[in-house]
MARDRENTOR-734637 format. One record per atom (N, C-alpha, C): x, y, z; residue number from 1; atom name. Coordinates in steps of 0.2 Angstrom, whole numbers, plus 5000, padded with zeros to 4 digits. Layout:
<rs>
R     c1     c2     c3    nr   atom
R      X      Y      Z   NUM     CA
...
</rs>
This chain:
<rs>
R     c1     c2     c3    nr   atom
R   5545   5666   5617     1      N
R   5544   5659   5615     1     CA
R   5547   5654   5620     1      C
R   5546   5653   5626     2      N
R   5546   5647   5631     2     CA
R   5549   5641   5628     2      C
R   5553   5639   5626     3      N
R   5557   5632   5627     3     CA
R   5556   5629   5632     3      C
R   5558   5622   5634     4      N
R   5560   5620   5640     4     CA
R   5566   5615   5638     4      C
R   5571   5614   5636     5      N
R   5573   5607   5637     5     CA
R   5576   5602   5640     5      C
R   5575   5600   5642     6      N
R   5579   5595   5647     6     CA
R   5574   5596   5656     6      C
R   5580   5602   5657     7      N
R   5579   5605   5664     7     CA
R   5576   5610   5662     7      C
R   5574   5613   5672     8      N
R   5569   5618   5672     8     CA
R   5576   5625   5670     8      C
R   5572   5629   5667     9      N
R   5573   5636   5663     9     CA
R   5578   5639   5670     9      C
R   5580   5642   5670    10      N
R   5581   5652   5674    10     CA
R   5575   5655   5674    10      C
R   5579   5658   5678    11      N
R   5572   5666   5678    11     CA
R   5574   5671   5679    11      C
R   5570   5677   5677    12      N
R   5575   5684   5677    12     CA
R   5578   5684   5684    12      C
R   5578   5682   5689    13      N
R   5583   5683   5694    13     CA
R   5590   5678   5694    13      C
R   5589   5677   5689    14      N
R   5597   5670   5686    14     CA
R   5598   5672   5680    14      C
R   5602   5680   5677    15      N
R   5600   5682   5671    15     CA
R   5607   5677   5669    15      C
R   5611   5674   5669    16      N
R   5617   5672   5666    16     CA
R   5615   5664   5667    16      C
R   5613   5663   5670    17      N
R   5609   5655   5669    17     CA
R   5603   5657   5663    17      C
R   5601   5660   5664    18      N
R   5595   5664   5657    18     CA
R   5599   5662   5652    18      C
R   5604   5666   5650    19      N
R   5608   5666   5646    19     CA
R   5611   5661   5643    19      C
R   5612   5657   5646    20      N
R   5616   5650   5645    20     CA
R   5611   5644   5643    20      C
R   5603   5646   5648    21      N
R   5595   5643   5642    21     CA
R   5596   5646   5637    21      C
R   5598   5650   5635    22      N
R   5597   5654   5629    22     CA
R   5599   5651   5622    22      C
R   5607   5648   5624    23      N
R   5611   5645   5621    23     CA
R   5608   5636   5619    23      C
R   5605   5635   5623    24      N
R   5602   5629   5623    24     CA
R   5596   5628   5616    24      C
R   5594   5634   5618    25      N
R   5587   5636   5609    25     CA
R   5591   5636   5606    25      C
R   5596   5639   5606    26      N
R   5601   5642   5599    26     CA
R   5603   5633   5595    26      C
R   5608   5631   5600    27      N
R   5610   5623   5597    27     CA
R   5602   5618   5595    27      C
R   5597   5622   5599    28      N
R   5592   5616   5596    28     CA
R   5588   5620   5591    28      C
R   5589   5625   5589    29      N
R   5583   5628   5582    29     CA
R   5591   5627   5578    29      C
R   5598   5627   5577    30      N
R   5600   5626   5572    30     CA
R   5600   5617   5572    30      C
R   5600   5614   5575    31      N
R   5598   5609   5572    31     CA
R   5593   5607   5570    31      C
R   5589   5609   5571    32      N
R   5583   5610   5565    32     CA
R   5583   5610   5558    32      C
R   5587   5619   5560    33      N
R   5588   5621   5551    33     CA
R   5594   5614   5549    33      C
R   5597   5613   5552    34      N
R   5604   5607   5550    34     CA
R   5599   5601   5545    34      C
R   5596   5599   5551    35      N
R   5589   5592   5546    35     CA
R   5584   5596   5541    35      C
R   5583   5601   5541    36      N
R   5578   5604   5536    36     CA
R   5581   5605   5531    36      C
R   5590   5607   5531    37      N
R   5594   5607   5523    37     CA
R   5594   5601   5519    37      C
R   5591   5597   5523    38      N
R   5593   5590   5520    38     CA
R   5587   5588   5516    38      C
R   5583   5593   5517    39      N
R   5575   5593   5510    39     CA
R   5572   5597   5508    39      C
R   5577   5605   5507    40      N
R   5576   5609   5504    40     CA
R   5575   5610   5498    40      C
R   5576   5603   5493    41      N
R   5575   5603   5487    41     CA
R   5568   5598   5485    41      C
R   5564   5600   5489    42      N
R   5556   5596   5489    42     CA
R   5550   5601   5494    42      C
R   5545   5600   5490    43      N
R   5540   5602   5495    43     CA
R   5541   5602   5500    43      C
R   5538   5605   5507    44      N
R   5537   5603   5516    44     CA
R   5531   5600   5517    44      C
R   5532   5596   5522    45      N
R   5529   5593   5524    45     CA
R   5524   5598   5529    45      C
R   5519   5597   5532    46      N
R   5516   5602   5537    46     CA
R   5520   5603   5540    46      C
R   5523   5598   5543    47      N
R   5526   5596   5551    47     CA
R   5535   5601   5547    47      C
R   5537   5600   5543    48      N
R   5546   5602   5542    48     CA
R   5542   5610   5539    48      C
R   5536   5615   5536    49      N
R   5535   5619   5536    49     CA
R   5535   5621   5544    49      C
R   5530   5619   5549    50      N
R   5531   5622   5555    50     CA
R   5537   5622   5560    50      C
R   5540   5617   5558    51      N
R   5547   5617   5560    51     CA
R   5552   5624   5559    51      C
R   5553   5625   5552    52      N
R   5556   5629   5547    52     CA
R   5552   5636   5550    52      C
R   5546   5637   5550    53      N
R   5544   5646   5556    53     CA
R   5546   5647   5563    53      C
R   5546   5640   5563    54      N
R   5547   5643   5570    54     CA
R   5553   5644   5572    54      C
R   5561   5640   5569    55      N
R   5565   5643   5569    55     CA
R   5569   5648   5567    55      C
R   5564   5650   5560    56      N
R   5564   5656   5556    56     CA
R   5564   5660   5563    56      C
R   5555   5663   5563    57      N
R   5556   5664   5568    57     CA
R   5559   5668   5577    57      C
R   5561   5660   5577    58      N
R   5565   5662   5585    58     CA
R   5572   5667   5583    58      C
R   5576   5665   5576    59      N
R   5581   5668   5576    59     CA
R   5577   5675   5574    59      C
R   5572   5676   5570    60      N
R   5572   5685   5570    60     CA
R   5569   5688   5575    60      C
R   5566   5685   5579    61      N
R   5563   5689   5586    61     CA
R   5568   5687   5592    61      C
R   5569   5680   5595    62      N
R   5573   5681   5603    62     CA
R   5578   5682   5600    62      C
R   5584   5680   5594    63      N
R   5591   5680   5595    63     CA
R   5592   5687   5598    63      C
R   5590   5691   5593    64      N
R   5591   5698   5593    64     CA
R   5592   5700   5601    64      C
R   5587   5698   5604    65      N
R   5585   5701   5611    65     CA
R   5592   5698   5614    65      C
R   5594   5691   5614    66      N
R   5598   5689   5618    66     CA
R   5605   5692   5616    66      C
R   5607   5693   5608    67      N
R   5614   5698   5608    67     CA
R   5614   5704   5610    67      C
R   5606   5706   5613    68      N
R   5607   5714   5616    68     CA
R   5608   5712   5623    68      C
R   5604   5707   5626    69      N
R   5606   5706   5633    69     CA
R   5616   5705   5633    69      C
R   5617   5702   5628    70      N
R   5626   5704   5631    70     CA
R   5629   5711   5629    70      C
R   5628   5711   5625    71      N
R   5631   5719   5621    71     CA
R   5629   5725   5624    71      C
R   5623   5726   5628    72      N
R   5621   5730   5628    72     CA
R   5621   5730   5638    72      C
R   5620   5724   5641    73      N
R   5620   5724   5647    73     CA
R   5625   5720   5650    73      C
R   5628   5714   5646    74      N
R   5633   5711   5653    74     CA
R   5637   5713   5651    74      C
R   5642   5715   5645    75      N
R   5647   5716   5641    75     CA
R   5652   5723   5644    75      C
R   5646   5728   5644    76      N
R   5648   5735   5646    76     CA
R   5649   5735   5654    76      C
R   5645   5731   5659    77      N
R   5646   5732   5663    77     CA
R   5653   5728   5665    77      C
R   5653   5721   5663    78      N
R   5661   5718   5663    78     CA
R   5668   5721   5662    78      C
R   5666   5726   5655    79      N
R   5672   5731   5654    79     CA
R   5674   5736   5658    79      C
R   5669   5737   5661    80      N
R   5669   5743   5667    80     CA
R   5672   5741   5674    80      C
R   5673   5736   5675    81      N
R   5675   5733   5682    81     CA
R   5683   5730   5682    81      C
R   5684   5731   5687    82      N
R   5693   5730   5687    82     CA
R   5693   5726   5692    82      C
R   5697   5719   5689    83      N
R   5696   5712   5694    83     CA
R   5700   5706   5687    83      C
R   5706   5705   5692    84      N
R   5712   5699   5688    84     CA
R   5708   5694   5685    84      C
R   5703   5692   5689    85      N
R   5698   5687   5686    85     CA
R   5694   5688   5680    85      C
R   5696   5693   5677    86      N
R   5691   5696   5671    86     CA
R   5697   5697   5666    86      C
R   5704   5697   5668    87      N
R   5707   5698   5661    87     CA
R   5707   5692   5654    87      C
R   5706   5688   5655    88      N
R   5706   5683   5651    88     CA
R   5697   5682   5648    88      C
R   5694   5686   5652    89      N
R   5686   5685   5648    89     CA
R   5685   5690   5645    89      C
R   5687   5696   5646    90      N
R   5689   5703   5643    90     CA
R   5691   5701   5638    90      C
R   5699   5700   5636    91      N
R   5700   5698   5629    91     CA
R   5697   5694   5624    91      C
R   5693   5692   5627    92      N
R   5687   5687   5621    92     CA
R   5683   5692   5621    92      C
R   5681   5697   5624    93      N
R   5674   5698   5620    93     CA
R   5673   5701   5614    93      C
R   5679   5707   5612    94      N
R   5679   5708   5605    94     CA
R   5677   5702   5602    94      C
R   5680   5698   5602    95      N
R   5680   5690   5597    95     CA
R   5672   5691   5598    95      C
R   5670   5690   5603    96      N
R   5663   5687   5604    96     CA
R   5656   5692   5601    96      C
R   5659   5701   5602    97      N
R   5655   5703   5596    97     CA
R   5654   5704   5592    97      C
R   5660   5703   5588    98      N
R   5663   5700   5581    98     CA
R   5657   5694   5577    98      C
R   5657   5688   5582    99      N
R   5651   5683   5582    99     CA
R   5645   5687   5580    99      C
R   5644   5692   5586   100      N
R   5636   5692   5585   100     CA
R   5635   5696   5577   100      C
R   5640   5702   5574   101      N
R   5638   5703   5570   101     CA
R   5639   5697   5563   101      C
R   5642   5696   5564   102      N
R   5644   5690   5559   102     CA
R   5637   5686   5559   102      C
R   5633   5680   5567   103      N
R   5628   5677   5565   103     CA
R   5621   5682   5564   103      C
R   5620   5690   5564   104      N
R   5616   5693   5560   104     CA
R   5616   5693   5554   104      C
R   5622   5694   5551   105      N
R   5622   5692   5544   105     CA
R   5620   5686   5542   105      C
R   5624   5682   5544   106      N
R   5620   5674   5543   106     CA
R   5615   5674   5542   106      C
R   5610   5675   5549   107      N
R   5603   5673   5551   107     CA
R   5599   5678   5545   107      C
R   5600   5685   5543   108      N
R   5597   5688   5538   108     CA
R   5597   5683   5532   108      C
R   5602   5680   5528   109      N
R   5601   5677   5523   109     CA
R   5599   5670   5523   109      C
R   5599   5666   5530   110      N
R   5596   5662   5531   110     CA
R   5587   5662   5531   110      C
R   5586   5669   5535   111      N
R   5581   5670   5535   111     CA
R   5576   5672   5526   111      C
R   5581   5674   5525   112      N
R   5577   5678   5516   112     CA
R   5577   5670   5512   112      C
R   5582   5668   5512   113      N
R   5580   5658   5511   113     CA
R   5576   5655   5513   113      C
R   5575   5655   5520   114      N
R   5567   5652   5521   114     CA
R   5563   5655   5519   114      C
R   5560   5657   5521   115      N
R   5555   5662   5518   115     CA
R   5554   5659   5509   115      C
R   5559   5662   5506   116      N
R   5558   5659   5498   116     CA
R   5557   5654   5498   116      C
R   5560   5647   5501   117      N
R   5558   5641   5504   117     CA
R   5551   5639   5503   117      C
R   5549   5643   5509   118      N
R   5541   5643   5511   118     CA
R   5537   5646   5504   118      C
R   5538   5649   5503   119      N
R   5534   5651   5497   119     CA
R   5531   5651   5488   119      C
R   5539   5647   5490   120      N
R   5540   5642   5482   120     CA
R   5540   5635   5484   120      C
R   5542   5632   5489   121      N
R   5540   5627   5492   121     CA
R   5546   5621   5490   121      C
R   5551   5625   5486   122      N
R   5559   5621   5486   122     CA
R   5564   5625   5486   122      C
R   5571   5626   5485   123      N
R   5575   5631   5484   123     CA
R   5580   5629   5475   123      C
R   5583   5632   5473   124      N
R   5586   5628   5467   124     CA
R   5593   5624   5471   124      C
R   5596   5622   5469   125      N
R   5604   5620   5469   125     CA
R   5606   5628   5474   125      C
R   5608   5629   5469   126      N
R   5614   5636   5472   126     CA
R   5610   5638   5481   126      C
R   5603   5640   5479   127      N
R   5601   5642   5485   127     CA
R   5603   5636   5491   127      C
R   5600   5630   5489   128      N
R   5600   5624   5494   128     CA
R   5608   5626   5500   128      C
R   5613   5625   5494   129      N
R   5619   5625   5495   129     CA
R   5622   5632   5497   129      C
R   5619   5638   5498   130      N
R   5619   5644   5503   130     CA
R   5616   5640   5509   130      C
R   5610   5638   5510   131      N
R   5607   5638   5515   131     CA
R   5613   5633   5520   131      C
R   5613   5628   5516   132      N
R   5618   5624   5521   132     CA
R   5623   5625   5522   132      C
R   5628   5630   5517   133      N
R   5634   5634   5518   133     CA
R   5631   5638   5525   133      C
R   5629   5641   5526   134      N
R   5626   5645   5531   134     CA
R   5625   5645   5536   134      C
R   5621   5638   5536   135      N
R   5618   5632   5544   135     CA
R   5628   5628   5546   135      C
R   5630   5627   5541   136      N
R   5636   5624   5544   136     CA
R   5642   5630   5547   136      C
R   5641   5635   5545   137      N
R   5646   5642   5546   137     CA
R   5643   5643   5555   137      C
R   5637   5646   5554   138      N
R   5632   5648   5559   138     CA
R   5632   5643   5565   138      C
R   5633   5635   5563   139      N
R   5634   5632   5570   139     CA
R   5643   5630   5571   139      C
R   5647   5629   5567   140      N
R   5652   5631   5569   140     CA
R   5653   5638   5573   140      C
R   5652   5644   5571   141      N
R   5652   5650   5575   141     CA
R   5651   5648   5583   141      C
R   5644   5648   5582   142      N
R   5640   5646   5590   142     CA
R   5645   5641   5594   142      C
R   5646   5636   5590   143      N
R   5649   5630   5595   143     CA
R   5655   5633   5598   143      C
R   5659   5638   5597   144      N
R   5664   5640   5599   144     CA
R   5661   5644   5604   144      C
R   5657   5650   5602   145      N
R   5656   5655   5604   145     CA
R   5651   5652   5612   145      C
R   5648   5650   5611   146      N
R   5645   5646   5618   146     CA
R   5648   5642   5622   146      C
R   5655   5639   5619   147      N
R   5659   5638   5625   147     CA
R   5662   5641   5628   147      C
R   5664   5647   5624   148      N
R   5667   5652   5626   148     CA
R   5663   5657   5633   148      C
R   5660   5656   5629   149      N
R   5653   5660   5636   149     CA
R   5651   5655   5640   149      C
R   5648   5650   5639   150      N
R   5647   5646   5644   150     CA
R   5654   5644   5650   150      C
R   5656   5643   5646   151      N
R   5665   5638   5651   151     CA
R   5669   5647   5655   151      C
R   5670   5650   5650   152      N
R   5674   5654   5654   152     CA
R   5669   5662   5654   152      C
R   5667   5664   5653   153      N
R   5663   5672   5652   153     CA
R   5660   5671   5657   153      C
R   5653   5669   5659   154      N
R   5646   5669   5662   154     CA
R   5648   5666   5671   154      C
R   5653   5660   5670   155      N
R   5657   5658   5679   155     CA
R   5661   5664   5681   155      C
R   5665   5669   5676   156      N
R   5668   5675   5677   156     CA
R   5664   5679   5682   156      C
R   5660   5681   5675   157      N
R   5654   5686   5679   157     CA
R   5649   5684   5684   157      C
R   5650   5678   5684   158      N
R   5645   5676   5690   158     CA
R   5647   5676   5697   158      C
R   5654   5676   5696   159      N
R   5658   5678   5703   159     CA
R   5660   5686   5703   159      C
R   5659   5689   5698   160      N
R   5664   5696   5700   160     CA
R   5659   5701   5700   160      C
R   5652   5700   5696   161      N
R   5648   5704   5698   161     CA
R   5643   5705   5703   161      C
R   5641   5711   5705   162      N
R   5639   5711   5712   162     CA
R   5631   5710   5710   162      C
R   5627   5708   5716   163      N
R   5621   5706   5714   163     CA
R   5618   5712   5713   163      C
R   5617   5718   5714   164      N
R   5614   5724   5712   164     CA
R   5616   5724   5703   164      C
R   5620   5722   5701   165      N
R   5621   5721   5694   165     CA
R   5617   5716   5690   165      C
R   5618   5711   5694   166      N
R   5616   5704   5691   166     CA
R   5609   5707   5690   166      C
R   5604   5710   5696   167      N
R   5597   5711   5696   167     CA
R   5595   5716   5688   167      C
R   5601   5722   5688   168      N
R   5600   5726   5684   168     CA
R   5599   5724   5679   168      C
R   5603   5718   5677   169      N
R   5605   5715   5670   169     CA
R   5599   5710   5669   169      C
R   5595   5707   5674   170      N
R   5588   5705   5674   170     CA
R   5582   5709   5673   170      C
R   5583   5715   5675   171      N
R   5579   5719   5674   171     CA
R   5577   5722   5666   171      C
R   5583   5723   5663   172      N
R   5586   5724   5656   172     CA
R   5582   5719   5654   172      C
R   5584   5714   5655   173      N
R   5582   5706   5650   173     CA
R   5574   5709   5648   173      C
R   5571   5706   5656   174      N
R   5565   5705   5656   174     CA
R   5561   5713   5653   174      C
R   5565   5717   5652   175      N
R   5562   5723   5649   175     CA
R   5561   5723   5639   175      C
R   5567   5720   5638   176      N
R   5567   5718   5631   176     CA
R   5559   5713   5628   176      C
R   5558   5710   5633   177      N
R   5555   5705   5631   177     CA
R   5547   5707   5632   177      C
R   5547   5712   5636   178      N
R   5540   5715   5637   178     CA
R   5537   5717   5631   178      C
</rs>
């Protein structure tokens, strides 16, 4: 699912500017669900139902793909390379897949809440009040977690991996998503 916002996207030959678009869907479909909690106690509206799938949605099909692209492809290779400039990105990543498992949990119970959402076409009290507990936990997480990649991670690896990696790690990407 193609976003644009603002500026023009990456492309698999700029997998960590990729990455960084990535993060940009994330801050804009949790704001989404952030304004959608605010009338999950009433029918939807067409427009606030197609809102609410699509970010349903993006979180259960691309997130997933984008915490493989770290964990699975830049993460391991990071670990494996020995360079001063990496000691301090190193020590966050535990933190950082700590996150991803954490926002899967999240995104599950958010996602089984919409859905009920959608179906019933309101939530009670208690559910509303998970949904928002959850949308406010999930964008705190993120907002750390994406400075953290953005600011110090992604400028690490952009300078200490060698382009034959970088391609690799495009090639990955772009394979997920076929």
């Amino acid at each position: 699912m193609p976003v644009q916002i603002g500026v023009k996207p990456h492309n698999f030959q700029e997998p960590l500017g990729l990455l960084s678009d990535c993060h940009r869907r994330i801050e804009m479909f949790l704001g989404i669900l952030e304004a959608l909690g605010k009338s999950l106690d009433r029918p939807p509206s067409a427009e606030s139902r197609r809102a609410l799938e699509t970010a349903l949605l993006y979180f259960r099909e691309a997130a997933p793909k984008h915490t493989a692209d770290e964990e699975e492809s830049l993460f391991p290779r990071l670990r494996g390379m020995q360079s001063g400039n990496l000691e301090k990105a190193l020590a966050k990543m535990d933190e950082l897949s700590g996150d991803h498992r954490r926002a899967e949990a999240l995104h599950e119970e958010l996602d089984h809440l919409g859905c009920t959402y959608l179906s019933r076409g309101k939530l009670n009290p208690d559910e509303l009040a998970k949904f928002r507990d959850d949308v406010a936990s999930l964008t705190a997480m993120y907002q750390r977690h994406i400075k953290i990649e953005d600011s110090e991670l992604f400028p690490v690896a952009a300078e200490v991996l060698p382009e034959g990696e970088k391609l690799a790690i495009a090639k990955e990407m772009a394979n997920r998503r076929s």
